[in-house]
C-alpha angles and dihedrals in degrees: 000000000000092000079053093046099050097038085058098051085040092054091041087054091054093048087055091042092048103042084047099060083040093062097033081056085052098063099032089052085046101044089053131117112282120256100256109260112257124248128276125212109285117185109232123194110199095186094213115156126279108281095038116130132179118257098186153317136233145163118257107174117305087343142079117238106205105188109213127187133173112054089068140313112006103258136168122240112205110197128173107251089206099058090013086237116161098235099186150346120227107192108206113211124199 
C-alpha cells in the first residue's frame, strides 16, 4: 500500500512539474519579440539602357542580386528588398 501510495504522490509531482514549465513556456513564448512584419510590394526603377532584360534574380544576404544583360556589358544590380534602394553595381566584363 505504501509503493501505491508513493507512485501516486510521485506521479502527481510530475503532472504539476510538467503543467508548470507548460504554462512558463506559454508566456515566455508569448512575451517574446514579435516575428518582423513581412514586405510588402516596393516599385523599384533600376534606369539601365534601353535593351537591357533581366536574366535572373537571386538572394545574396539581406539583398537582392538582379542579373541584367543587353544595353552593355552584363552587370548585377543589388538592390535592398526592404527600401528598394539599389546598394550596389557589379559590371561584369568579358
Amino acid at each position: 500500500m505504501r509503493v501505491l501510495t508513493a507512485a501516486t504522490i510521485a506521479m502527481g509531482v510530475l503532472i504539476l512539474l510538467g503543467t508548470t514549465v507548460l504554462v512558463v513556456t506559454i508566456i515566455h513564448r508569448a512575451a517574446g519579440p514579435a516575428p518582423a512584419a513581412p514586405v510588402g510590394p516596393i516599385a523599384l526603377v533600376l534606369h539601365e539602357p534601353a535593351g537591357t532584360a533581366i536574366a535572373g534574380i537571386a538572394g545574396a544576404g539581406g539583398r537582392l542580386a538582379i542579373a541584367l544583360h543587353g544595353g552593355g556589358p552584363d552587370r548585377v544590380v543589388l538592390v535592398d528588398p526592404r527600401s528598394g534602394v539599389v546598394a550596389g553595381r557589379i559590371a561584369l566584363h568579358p
